[in-house]
N, C-alpha and C positions, 0 to 999 in steps of 0.2 A: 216368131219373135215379136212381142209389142212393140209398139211405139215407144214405150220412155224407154226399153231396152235399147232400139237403137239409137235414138238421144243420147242417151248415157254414154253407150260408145264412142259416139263419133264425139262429144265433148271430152275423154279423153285421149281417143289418136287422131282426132280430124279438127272441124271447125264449123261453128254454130251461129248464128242469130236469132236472138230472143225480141219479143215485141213485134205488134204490129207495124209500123214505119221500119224495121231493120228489114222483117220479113217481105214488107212490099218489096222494098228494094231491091232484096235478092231477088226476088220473083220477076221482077220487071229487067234487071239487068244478067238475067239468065244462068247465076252461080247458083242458084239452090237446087238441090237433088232430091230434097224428100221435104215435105210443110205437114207440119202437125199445126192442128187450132183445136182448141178447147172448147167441147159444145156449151157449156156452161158460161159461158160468158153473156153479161148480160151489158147494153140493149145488144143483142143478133148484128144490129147494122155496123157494131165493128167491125165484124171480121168477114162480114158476107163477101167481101168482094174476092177476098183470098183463094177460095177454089174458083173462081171464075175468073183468074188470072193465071192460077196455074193449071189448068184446061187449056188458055190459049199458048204457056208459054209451053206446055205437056210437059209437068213436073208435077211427080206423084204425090197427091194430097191425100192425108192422112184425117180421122178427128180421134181427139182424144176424148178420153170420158171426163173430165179436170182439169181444171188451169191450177189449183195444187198442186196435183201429182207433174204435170209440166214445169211448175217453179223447182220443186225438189229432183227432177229428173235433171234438169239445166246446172243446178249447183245455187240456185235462187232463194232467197228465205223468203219468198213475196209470190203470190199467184203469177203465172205468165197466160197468158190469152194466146200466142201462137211462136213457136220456134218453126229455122230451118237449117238444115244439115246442108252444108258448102262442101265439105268434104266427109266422108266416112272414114277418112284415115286407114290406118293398117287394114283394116277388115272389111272390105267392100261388099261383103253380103248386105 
């Protein structure tokens, strides 16, 4: 299963945060389960910190090929640079 597949899910039976500041947040306060980022983000020094914080917090990171295809996986009409899934909801695969 990709990555926007499981975005997509868990945005309709679970719960998400989109953006780099939501996603730190989750990451630092230990509710996120899965962090997707977008390799295509430019400058890099966005989002570089993100696997390096879920390394420590050991929350599986993910990279997407698109911060596109992550806005329209989220439900966004706008690029996003990084989501994280809090819950998977029904389907916890």
């Amino acid at each position: 299963m990709s990555v926007y597949e499981k975005i997509e899910k868990a945005k309709k039976n679970g719960k998400i945060e989109k953006g780099i500041n939501e996603v730190t947040k989750a990451i630092e306060r230990g509710t996120a389960k899965l962090v997707a980022i977008a390799k295509d983000v430019e400058p890099k020094e966005i989002t570089q910190h993100i696997p390096i914080l879920c390394k420590e917090k050991n929350i599986e990171c993910e990279e997407a090929d698109s911060k596109e295809k992550l806005g329209i996986a989220v439900g966004i009409k706008v690029p996003c640079s990084s989501v994280a899934i809090i819950d998977f909801g029904e389907d916890k695969k």
